[in-house]
Each structure stands twice: as structure tokens, then as C-alpha cells.
ROZADREN-657724 format. One record per residue (C-alpha): y, z, x; residue number from 0. Coordinates in Angstrom, 2 decimals, always signed. Each point is the difference from the previous one (the first is absolute). Layout:
BEGIN
         Y         Z         X     k
         Y         Z         X   NUM
...
END
This chain:
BEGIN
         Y         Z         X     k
     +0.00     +0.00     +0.00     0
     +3.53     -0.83     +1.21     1
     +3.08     +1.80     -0.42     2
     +3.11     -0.34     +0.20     3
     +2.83     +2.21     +1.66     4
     +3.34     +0.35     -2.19     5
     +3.54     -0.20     +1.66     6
     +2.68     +2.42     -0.27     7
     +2.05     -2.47     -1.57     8
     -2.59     -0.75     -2.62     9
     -0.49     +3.61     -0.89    10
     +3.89     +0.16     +0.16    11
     -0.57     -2.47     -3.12    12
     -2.54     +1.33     -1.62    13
     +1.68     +3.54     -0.19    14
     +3.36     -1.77     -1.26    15
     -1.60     -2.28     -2.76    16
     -3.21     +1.67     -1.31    17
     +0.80     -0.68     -3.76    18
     -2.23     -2.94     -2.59    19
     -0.66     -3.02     +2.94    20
     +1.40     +1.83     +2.41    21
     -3.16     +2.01     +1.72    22
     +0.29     -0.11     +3.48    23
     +0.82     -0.37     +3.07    24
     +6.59     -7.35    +23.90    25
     -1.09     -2.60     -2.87    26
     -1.78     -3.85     +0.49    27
     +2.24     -1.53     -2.86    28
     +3.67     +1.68     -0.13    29
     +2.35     -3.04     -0.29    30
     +3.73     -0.41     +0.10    31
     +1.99     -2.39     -2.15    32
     -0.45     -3.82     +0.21    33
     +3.01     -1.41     +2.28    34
     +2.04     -2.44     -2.37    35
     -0.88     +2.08     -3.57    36
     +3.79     -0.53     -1.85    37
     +1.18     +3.71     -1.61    38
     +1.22     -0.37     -3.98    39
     +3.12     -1.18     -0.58    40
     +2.93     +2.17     +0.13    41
     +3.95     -1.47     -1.35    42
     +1.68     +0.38     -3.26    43
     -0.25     -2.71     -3.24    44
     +2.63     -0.61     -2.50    45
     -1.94     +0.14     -3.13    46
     -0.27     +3.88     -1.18    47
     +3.48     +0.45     +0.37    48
     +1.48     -3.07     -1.29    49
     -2.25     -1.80     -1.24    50
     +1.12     -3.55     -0.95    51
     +3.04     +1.21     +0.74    52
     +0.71     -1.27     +3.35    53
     +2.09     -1.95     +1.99    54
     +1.12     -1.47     +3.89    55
     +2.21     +3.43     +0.65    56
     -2.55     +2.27     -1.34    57
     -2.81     -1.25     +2.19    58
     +2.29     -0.25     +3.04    59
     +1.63     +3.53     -0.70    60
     -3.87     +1.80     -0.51    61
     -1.06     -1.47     +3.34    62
     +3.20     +1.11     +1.87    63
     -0.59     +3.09     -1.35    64
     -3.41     +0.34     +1.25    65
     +1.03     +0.04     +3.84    66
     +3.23     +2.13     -1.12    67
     -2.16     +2.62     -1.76    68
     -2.45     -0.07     +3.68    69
     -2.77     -1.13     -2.72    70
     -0.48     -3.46     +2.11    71
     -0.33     +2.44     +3.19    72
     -2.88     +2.12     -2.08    73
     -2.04     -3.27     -0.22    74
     +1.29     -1.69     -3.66    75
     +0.50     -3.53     +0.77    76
     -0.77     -2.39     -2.64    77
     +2.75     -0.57     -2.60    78
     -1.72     -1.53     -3.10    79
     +1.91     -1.93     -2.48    80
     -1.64     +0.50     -3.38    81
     +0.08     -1.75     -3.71    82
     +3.21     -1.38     -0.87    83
     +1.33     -2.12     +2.82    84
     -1.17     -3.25     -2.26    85
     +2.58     -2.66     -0.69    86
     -2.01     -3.43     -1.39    87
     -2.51     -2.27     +1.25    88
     +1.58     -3.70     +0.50    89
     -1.55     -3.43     -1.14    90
     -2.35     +0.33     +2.59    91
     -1.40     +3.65     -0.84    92
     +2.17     +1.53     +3.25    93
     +1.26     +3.32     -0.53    94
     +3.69     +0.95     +0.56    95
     +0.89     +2.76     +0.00    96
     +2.12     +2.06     -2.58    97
     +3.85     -1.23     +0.53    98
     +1.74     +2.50     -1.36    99
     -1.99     +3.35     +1.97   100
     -0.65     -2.15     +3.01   101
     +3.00     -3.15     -0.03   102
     -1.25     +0.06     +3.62   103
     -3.13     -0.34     -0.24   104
     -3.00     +1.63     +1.21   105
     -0.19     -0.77     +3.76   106
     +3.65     +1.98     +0.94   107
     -1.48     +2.72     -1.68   108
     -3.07     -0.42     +2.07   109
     +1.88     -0.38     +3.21   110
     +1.72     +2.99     -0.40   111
     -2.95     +1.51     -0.27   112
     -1.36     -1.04     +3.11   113
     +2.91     +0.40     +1.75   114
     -0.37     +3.86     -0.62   115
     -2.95     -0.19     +1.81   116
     -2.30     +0.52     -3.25   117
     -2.18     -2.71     -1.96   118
     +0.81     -1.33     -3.36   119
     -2.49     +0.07     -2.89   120
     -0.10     -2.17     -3.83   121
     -1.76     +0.11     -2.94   122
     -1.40     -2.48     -2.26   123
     -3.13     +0.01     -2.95   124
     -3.20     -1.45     -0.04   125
     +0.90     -1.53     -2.94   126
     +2.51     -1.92     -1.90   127
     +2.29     +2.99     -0.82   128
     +1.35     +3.19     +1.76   129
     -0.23     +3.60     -1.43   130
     +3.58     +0.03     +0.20   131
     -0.10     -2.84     -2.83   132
     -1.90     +1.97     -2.17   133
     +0.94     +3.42     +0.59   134
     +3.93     -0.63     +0.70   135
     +0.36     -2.87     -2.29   136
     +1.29     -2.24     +3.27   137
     -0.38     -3.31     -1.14   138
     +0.49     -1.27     +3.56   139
     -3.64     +1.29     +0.79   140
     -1.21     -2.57     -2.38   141
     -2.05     -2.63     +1.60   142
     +0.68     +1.74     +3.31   143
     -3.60     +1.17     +1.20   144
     -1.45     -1.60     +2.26   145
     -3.05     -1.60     -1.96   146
     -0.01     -3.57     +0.45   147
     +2.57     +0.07     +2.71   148
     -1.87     +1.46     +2.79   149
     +0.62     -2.07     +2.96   150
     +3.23     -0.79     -0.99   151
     +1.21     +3.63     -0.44   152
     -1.99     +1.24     +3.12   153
     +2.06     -2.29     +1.99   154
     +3.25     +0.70     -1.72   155
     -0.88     +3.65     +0.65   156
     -1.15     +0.28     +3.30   157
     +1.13     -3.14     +1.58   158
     +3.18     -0.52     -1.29   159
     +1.28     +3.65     -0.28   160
     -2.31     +1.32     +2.12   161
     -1.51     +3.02     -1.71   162
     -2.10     +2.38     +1.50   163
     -1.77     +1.91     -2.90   164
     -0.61     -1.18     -3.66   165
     -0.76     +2.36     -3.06   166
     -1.91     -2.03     -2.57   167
     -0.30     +1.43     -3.54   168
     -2.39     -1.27     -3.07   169
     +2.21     -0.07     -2.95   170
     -0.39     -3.36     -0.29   171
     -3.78     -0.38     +1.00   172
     -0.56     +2.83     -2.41   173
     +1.42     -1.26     -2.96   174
     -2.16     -3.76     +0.60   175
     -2.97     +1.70     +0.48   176
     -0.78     -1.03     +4.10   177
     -2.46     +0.85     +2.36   178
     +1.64     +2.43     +2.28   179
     -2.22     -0.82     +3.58   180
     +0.82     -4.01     -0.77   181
     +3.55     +0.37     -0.50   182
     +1.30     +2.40     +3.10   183
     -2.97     -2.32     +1.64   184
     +2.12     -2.89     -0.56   185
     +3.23     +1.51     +1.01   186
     -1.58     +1.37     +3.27   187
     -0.89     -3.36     +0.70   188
     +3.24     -1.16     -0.72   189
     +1.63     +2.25     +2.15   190
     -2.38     -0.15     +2.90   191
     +1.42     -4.00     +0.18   192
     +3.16     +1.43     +0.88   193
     -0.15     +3.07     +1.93   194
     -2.92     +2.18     +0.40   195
     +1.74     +3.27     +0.83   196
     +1.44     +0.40     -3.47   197
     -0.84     +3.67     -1.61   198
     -1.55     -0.42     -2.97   199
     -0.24     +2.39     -2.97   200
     -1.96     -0.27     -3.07   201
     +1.55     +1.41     -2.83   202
     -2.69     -0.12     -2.85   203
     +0.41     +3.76     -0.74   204
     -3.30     +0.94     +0.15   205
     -2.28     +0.28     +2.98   206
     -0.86     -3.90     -0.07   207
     -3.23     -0.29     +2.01   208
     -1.53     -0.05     +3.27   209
     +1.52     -3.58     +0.26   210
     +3.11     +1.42     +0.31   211
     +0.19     +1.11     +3.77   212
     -0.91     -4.06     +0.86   213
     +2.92     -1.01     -1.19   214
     +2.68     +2.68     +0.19   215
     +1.24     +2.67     +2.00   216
     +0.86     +2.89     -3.01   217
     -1.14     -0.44     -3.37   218
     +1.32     +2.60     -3.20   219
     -2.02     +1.70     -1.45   220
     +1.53     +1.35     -3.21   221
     +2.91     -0.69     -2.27   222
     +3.56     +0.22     +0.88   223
     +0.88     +3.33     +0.68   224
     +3.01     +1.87     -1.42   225
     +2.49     +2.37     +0.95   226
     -2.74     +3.71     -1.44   227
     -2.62     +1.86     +1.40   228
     -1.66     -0.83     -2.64   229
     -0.18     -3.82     +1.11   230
     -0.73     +1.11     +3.43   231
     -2.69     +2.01     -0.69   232
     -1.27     -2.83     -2.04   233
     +0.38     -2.30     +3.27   234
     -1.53     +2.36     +2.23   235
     -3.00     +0.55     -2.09   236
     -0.57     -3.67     -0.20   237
     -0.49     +0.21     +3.75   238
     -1.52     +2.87     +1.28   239
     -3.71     -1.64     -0.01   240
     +0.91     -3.25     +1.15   241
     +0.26     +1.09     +3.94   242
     -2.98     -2.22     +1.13   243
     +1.51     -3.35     -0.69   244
     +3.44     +1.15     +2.30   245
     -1.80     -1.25     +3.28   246
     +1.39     -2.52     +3.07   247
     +3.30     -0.25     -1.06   248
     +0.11     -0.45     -3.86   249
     +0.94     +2.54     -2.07   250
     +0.00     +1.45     -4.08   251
     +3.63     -0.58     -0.99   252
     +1.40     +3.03     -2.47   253
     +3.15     -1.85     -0.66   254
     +3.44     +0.91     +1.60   255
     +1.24     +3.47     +0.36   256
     +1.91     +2.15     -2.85   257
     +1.56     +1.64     +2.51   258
     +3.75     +0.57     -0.46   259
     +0.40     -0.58     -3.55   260
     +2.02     +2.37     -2.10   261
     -0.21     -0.78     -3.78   262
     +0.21     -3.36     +0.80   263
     -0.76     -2.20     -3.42   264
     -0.38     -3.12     +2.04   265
     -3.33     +1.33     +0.82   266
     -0.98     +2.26     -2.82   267
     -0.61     +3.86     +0.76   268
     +2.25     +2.65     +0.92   269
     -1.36     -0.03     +3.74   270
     -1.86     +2.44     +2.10   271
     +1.21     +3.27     +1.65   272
     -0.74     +0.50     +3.22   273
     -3.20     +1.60     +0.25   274
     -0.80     -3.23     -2.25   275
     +1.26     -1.81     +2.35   276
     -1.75     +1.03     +3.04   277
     -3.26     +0.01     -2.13   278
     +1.02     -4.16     -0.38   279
     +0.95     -0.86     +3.61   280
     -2.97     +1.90     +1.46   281
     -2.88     -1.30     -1.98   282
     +1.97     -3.73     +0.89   283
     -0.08     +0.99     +3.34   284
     -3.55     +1.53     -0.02   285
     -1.43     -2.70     -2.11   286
     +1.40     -2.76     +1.84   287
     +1.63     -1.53     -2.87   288
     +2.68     -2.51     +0.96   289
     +3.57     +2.24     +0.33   290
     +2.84     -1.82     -2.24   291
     +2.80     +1.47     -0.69   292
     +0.97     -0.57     -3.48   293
     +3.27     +2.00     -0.67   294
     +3.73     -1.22     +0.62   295
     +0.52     +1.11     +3.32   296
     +3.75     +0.46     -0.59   297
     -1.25     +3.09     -2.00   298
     -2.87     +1.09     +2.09   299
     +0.62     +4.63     +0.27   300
     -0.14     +0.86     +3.42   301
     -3.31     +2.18     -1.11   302
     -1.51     -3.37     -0.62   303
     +1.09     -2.05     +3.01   304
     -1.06     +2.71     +2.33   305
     -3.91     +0.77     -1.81   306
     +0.21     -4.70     +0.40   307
     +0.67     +0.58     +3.57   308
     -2.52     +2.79     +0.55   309
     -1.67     -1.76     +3.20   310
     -2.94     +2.48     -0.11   311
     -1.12     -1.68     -3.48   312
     +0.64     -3.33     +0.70   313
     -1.96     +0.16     +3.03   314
     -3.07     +0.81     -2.46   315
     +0.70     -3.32     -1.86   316
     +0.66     -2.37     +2.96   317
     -2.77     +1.75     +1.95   318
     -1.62     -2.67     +1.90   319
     -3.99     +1.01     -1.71   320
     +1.46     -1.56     -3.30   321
     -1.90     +2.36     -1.97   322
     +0.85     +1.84     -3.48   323
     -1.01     +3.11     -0.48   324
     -2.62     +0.63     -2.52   325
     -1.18     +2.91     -2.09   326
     -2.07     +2.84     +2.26   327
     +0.49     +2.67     -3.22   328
     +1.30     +0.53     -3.17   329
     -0.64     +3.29     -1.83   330
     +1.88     +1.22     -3.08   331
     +2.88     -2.72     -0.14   332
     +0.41     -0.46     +3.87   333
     -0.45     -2.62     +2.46   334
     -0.70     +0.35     +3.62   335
     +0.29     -3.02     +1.87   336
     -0.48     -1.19     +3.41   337
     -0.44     -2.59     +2.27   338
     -0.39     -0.75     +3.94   339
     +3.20     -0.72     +1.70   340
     +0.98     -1.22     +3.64   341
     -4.04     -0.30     +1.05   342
     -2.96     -0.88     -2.16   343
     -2.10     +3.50     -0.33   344
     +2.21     +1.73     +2.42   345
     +1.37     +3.57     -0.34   346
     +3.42     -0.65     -1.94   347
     -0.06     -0.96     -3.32   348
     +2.83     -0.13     -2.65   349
     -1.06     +2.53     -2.93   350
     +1.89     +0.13     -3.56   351
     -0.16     +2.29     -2.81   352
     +1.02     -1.51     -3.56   353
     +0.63     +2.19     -3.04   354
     +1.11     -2.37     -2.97   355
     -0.34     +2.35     -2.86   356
     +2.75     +2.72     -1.43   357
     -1.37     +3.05     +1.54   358
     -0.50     +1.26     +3.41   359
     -3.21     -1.16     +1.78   360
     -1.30     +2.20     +2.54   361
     -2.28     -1.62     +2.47   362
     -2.74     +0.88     +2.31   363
     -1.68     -2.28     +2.52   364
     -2.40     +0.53     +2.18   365
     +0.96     -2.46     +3.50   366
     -4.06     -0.55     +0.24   367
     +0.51     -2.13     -3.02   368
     +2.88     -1.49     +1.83   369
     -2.85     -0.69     +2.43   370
     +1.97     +1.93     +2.67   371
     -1.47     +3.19     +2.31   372
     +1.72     +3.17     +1.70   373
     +3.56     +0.81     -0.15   374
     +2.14     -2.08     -1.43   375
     +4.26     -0.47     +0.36   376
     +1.37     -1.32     -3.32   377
     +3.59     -1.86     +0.27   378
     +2.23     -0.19     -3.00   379
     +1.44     -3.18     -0.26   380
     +2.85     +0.40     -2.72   381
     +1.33     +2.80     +1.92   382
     -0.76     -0.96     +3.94   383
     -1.39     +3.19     +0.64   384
     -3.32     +1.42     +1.22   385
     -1.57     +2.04     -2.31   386
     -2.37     +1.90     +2.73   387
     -3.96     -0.27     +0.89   388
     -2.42     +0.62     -3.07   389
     -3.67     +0.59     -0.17   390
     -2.77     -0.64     -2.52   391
     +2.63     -1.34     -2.75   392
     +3.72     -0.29     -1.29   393
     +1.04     +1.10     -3.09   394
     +3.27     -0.05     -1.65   395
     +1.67     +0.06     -3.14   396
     +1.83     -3.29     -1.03   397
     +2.98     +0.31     -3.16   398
     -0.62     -2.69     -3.02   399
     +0.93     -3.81     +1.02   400
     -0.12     +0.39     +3.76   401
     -2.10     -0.86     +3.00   402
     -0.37     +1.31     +3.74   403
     -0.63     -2.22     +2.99   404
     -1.70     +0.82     +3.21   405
     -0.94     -0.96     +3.49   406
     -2.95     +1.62     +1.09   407
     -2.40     +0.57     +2.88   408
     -3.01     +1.52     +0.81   409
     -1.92     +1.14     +2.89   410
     -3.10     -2.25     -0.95   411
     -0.62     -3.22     -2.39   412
     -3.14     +0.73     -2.28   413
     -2.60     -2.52     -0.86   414
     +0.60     -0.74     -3.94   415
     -3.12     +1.01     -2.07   416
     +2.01     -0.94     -3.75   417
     +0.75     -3.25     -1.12   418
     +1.52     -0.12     -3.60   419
     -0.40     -3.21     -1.79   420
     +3.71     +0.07     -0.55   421
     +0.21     -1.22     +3.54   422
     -2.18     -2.84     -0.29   423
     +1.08     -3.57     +0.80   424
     -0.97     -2.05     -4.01   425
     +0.19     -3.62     +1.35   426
     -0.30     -0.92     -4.36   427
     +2.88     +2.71     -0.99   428
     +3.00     -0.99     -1.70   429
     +2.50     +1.50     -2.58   430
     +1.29     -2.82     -1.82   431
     -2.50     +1.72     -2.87   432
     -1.59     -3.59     -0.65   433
     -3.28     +1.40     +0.31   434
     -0.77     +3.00     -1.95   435
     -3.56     +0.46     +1.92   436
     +1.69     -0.70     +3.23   437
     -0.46     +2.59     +3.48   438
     +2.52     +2.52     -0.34   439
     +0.99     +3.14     +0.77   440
     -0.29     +2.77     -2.97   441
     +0.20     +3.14     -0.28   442
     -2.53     +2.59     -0.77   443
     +1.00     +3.92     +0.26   444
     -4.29     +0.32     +0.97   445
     +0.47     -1.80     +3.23   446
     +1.41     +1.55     +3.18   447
     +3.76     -1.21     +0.34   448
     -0.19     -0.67     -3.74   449
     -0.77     -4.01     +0.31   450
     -2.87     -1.96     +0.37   451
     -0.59     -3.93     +0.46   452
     -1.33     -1.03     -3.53   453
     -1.27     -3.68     -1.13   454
     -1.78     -0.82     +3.53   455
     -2.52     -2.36     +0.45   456
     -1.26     -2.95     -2.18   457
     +0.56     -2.79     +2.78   458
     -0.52     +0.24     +3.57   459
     +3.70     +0.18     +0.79   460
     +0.90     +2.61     -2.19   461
     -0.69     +2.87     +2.74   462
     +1.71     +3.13     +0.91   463
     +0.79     -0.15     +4.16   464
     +0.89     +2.79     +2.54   465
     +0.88     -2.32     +3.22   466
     +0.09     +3.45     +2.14   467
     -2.63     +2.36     -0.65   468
     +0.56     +1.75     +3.46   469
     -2.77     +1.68     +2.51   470
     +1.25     +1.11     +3.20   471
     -4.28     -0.18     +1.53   472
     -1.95     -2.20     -2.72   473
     -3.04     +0.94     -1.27   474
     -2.57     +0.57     -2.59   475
     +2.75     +1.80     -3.65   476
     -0.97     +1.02     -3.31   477
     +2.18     -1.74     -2.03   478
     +0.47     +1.35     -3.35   479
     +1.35     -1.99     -2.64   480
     +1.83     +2.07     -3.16   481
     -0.25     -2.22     -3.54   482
     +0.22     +0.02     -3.60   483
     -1.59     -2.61     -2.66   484
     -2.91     -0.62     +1.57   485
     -2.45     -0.87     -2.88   486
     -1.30     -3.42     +0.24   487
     +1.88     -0.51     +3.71   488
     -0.43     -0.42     +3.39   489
     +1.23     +0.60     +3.20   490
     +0.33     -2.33     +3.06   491
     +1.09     +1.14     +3.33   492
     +0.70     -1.83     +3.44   493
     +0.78     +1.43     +2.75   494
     +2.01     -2.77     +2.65   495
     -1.74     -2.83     -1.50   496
     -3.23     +1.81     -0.41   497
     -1.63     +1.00     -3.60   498
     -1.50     +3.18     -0.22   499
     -1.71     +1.67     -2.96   500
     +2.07     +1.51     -3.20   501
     -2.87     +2.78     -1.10   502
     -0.36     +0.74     -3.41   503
     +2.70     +0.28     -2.43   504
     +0.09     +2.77     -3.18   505
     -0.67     -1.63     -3.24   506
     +3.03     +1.41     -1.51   507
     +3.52     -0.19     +0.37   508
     +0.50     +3.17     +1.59   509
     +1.09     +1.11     +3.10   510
     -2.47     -0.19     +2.80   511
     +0.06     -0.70     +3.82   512
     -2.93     -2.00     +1.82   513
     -0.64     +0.30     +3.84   514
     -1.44     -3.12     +2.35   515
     -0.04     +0.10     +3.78   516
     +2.06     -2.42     +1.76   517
     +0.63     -0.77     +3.14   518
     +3.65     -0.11     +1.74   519
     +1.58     -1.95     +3.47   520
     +2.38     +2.24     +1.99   521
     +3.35     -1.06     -0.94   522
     +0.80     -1.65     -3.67   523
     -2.65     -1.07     -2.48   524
     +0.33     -1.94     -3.09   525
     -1.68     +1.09     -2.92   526
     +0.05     -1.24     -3.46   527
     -1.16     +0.85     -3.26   528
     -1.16     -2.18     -3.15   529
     -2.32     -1.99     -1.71   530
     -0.49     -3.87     +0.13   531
     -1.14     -0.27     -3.63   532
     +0.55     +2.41     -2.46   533
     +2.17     +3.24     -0.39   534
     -0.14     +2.58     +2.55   535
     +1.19     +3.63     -0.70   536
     +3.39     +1.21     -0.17   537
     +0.58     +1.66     +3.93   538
     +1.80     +3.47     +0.93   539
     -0.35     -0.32     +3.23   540
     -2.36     +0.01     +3.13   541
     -0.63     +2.40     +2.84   542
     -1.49     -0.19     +3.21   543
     -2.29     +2.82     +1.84   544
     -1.78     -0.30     +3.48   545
     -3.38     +0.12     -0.12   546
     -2.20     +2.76     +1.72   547
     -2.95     -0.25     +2.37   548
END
């Protein structure tokens, strides 16, 4: 008989989340970041604050303001020109632009731009009409999306102006019923002809697909946001289990930043306060969402310009890994998240505790679950100041609407023994909701985290992937695989290519666990989870435990 030796990390887990699902419990493969992988975006974009509602001296003011303000010096250098620039589209389908806001026309503006040192972004829709002509009633963004125009406006864009970025909406696709993946296919494409080092982000707000990171740089992932916590929560939410598709250089995009705003109607909301707004800029910065500034900068408080410029933060979001941070624990209505920074399984990673609810959260968290060993010095990086040396956990209160940020670093890195199934890589997920069987996400208050990966299996590709399961020596693991709804389904496992038994499943739909032995490579090993033709069960999570002689 085999058996298999439990981590501290995994019993970390299993003491934490022992409720319904939730029964637990000098290295060959570190790796620093990829040379060449391009941080998100950072700059400012016109449309939250003035929506259709722009013009030349706006555009040129907002980006003068950016390197008065130091903002440009902190790392914000796109300008983007949102909806609302649209003049008419001449005899032969060219777009001019609108001749009243811009009598100049669009390449001063983007020369200015330049000039400044920063790059210069535009907007368009996948369609025939912008958002701005249905939700602003500007008849100018009739006809002006980009759909059958492609080449023509790619080259106007990015040839003749010379934009360096391009927001593209799906107002226009939306309402004619088109295929999202063909359409920002076809304006890739289009693009490409013209210059190749344009930004690209797809604004289809939803998470679109897989597809999306072979065509853009940033793609949104939820509706517009406004001006409340209660939209920002709403944002943030939308995001907080989508940290394996942020990976060599393209990112989840949470829309632009509320930060600033002071019941401002342009936007909707009566803005944040500040502990709602440090809860905003951190997750951005910790969840490597794309930084856009979407306020007025003229009115920016001097609270808000200096939490903008906080360099500590902003070096989580450019850092050069290119990772978000995902979800390590959530108990009671709290979020811990975390994620590597500076070196791939190092000793300093960035750490963030989230309360969104109206109460005070207090939070407890072990560091082996954090998958770090020994003493270890936590960094506060709102207020620049060391907090001290900690051992075994930290805990700390946290007021309604707020979240604390962290540097920290440990003595030793742990080998990881939990993998949630929150964290897995769904090459079939999407949530444009076409699909109501479709791989998702859901949650379940039986599972450990709350969430499980539901709707799995049925085709070959439909799997669930960890692309680093980590073992510092390789070698012969129990891995244990945590399930629900497993009447009438089955289980297949590989293991870097290799298939390896399931074992049997309960013939309920209860929660159960089943245990196979596996065997791992030093260093990072893929493993996935389905089942090439029919349903397999709904998955917690997995964990790992070293077998013993």
C-alpha cells in the first residue's frame, strides 16, 4: 500500500475550508520574466469624462496636463481619443473627422501628442454604429464603425494619423447580430497591413474568449463602469477568477479608472471616497488591468493624483511577470489575493486583501497557504511603510469598501500542494452567455474558495488546465481530485501529455474526492482535467501529496 505525505500548505487548506466540498487538505525550474513581455497600458481616455463631448483643446489640454500633473513621469502615456471625434464619411467611404470639435483635424491633435513624448490612441466599432450613436443620440456616429471599411479606416488611422492604440467597441456588431472572433479577426488583419505595433483592445464587455489574446493586447471584460462602488464592485467581481488568461503580455481590461470623480453626472455615481479609491487603483494595479485615467484632470484632488502616482502600486501592474493576481482565499465576504512579482516562484510576492461588503472583514491567513516559509517582512504599499517581520500568519481588520496591499517576503518558497479549479486555464470559456451549458466558473458555497468549474467535458477540448503544477524534486504524488455530480460521469486525467487513470466516481451528486497516483518532472507539469465524450463532474479543486516509501 502507498501513501501519501500531506504538505503544510495543504493542511493549511484543509484547516481553513473544511465545510460541504471542502474536506481537506535551490529549485530546477524557478524562472524570471520573458525579455520583451509589454506591461498593460497606462494613459488617460476622454470618454468617462466627456463623453462625446470632446474636442481639439480638450484632448491637447488632458495630455499637457498629464506631464504637468508628473502623471506622464509615473508611467501614463497613451492619450486615447474616444467616441465622438466623427465628422462624415465622403463619396468614397473616407472618414473626416468632426469639423466643428476637431476643424483641424485629427493628425495636429496627434502630433501634439507625440510631441509630449506620449502615444496617441482612437476608437472605432466593429460595426456600423458607435455606442456614442446610440447611447448619446450623436448622429455623427452613424455609419462610422468600421465594418465594411476596414482597410480603408486602418490606414486612415494608423497611417495617416498615425495612432498608436485603438479601442474598438460592439455597439454596432451587437445590434446586427456578428460573430465576435470574425469581426476583430478582420480588423486585426486590417491593421496588421499597416502597422503591426498598434495596441489593440477588444471591447465586447464580456470576457470574449481565448481568441482574444491572438489578436489584442487588453480585452474588457464587463460593462462600462460608473462613477459607485457599487459598479466597481460589480467590475471587480467580474474579474477576480479570470487570472489565468492574463499571461505574456495580454491582460483582462476592467475599464478606465473612477478615480477622481466627485458627483460627476457625466459618468453616473456620486464617486468613491478614498478608501474606495485605493480599493480601485490597487486591485488595477494588482490585477494588471490596463491603468486609464478617466476623470478631467483639471479637477483631479491632490488625494487622488498622489494614490495615481503611488510608484509602489504601479510597479505591481507594470511588473515585468505580467501576472494578475488570483484568488488564494476567501472566507466570510473577503478576498485574499496574490500573485508572484519581480521572479517567477521567488520570495516576494504582491499580497491584497479585498473587503467589498458594508461591514468590517477581519482576516486571517496563514503565509503556508501563501506558499511561503519562516519569517516573513510585510510592506504596506498605500502607506510606504514597513509593517515589521510576521510569523505563521497576518491578520487584520479591514473597514467596509476598502482593500490593503502588500509586498511580502519569506525566508523559504513552499512547494504548492492546492490547486483550485478557479485557477484553471478553460481554453472553451467565454461570457458572452451564448451558451447556457458552456465551461464556466460558478459558484458553490460547498466547494473550498466557494467556486467550482461546472459544465466540463463533452468534447475533447473542453478541459480544465493547470500549465504549472510545481515540484521542486519530481516524483511518484497522490493526487486527489475534489467533485460534485458525479452520477453517470467520468473522469480523465493527463499528466504532461500522459493519461492516467480517473478511479471510480460516486453515483450521486454529492460531494466526494477520488485519489490516483501520478507521477511529476522537477520543475512545472501540465495537468488537465476532463472528459472527451460525455459530462465530467463539476471540480473543487485538486491537491497534490508526496508519496511514501
Amino acid at each position: 500500500m502507498r501513501f501519501y505525505r500531506q504538505t503544510s500548505a495543504a493542511f493549511a487548506a484543509a484547516f481553513l475550508l473544511c465545510a460541504g466540498c471542502a474536506q481537506q487538505g535551490t529549485t530546477p525550474d524557478i524562472q524570471t520574466a520573458a525579455d520583451g513581455i509589454t506591461p498593460p497600458v497606462m494613459g488617460w481616455s476622454s470618454w468617462n469624462a466627456f463623453r462625446v463631448n470632446i474636442n481639439e483643446d480638450i484632448i491637447k489640454n488632458q495630455a499637457d496636463l498629464l506631464v504637468q500633473k508628473g502623471l506622464k513621469d509615473a508611467g501614463y502615456n497613451y492619450v486615447n481619443i474616444d467616441d465622438g471625434f466623427f465628422g462624415e464619411r465622403d463619396a468614397e467611404g473616407k472618414m473626416h473627422a468632426h469639423t466643428t470639435r476637431f476643424p483641424n483635424g485629427m493628425k495636429p491633435v496627434v502630433d501634439h501628442i507625440h510631441g509630449l513624448g506620449m502615444k496617441a490612441g482612437i476608437y472605432t466599432d466593429a460595426g456600423n454604429n458607435t455606442c456614442g450613436s446610440r447611447g448619446d443620440n450623436d448622429v455623427n456616429g452613424i455609419g462610422a464603425g468600421i465594418y465594411g471599411h476596414e482597410d480603408q479606416d486602418a490606414q486612415l488611422y494608423f497611417g495617416e494619423w498615425g495612432f498608436d492604440f485603438i479601442k474598438i467597441d460592439y455597439c454596432g456588431g451587437s445590434d446586427l447580430g456578428l460573430d465576435e472572433r470574425k469581426r476583430y479577426t478582420a480588423i486585426r488583419e486590417s491593421i496588421d497591413k499597416v502597422n503591426k505595433n498598434v495596441s489593440v483592445n477588444i471591447c465586447r464587455w464580456a470576457f470574449p474568449g481565448t481568441w482574444g489574446k491572438e489578436l489584442a493586447a487588453s480585452w474588457r471584460i464587463s460593462g462600462d463602469i460608473n462613477a459607485s462602488w457599487e459598479s466597481l464592485k460589480y467590475v471587480v467581481g467580474k474579474n477576480l477568477y479570470l487570472s489565468a488568461y492574463a499571461r505574456d503580455g495580454h491582460y483582462n481590461d476592467m475599464d478606465m479608472m473612477i478615480i477622481g470623480f466627485r458627483n460627476n453626472s457625466r459618468v453616473g455615481g456620486k464617486g468613491l471616497t478614498v478608501n474606495e479609491e485605493i480599493a480601485q487603483f490597487g486591485l488595477w494595479c494588482i490585477m494588471s488591468s490596463p491603468l486609464l485615467i478617466g476623470c478631467d484632470l483639471a479637477a483631479l484632488p491632490d488625494s487622488s493624483l498622489q494614490l495615481l502616482t503611488n510608484r509602489e502600486l504601479i510597479a505591481l501592474n507594470q511588473d515585468p511577470l505580467g501576472l494578475q493576481a488570483y484568488v488564494a482565499q476567501h472566507d466570510n465576504e473577503g478576498y485574499v489575493l496574490v500573485k508572484d512579482i519581480e521572479k517567477k516562484r521567488g520570495l516576494a510576492r504582491a499580497l491584497a486583501f479585498y473587503n467589498p461588503s458594508d461591514q468590517p472583514c477581519r482576516f486571517s491567513v496563514p503565509f503556508n497557504i501563501l506558499e511561503l516559509d519562516g519569517e516573513v517582512k510585510v510592506r504596506d504599499l498605500v502607506e510606504h511603510a514597513d509593517l515589521g517581520t510576521f510569523s505563521d500568519r497576518l491578520e487584520m481588520t479591514l473597514p467596509p469598501r476598502s482593500g490593503r496591499f502588500f509586498r511580502i517576503e519569506g525566508k523559504k518558497r513552499l512547494e504548492p500542494s492546492v490547486y483550485e479549479a478557479e485557477w484553471a486555464y478553460l481554453p472553451l470559456f467565454n461570457d458572452l452567455g451564448k451558451n447556457p451549458t458552456g465551461i464556466t466558473y460558478a459558484y458553490d458555497d460547498r466547494m473550498s474558495g466557494k467556486m467550482k468549474v461546472r459544465y466540463l467535458g463533452g468534447q475533447p477540448e473542453n478541459y480544465a488546465e493547470w500549465p504549472e503544477v510545481y515540484s521542486e524534486e519530481g516524483g511518484e504524488y497522490g493526487l486527489t481530485v475534489y467533485y460534485s455530480y458525479g452520477k453517470g460521469r467520468k473522469l480523465e486525467i493527463s499528466v504532461n501529455g500522459t493519461m492516467t487513470g480517473s478511479g471510480e466516481l460516486a453515483d450521486d451528486n454529492e460531494c466526494h474526492s477520488v485519489t490516483i497516483p501520478v507521477t511529476l518532472k522537477p520543475g512545472y507539469n501540465v495537468i488537465r482535467i476532463g472528459n472527451s465524450y460525455n459530462w465530467a463532474p463539476d471540480i473543487d479543486r485538486f491537491t497534490l501529496a508526496k508519496a511514501m516509501e
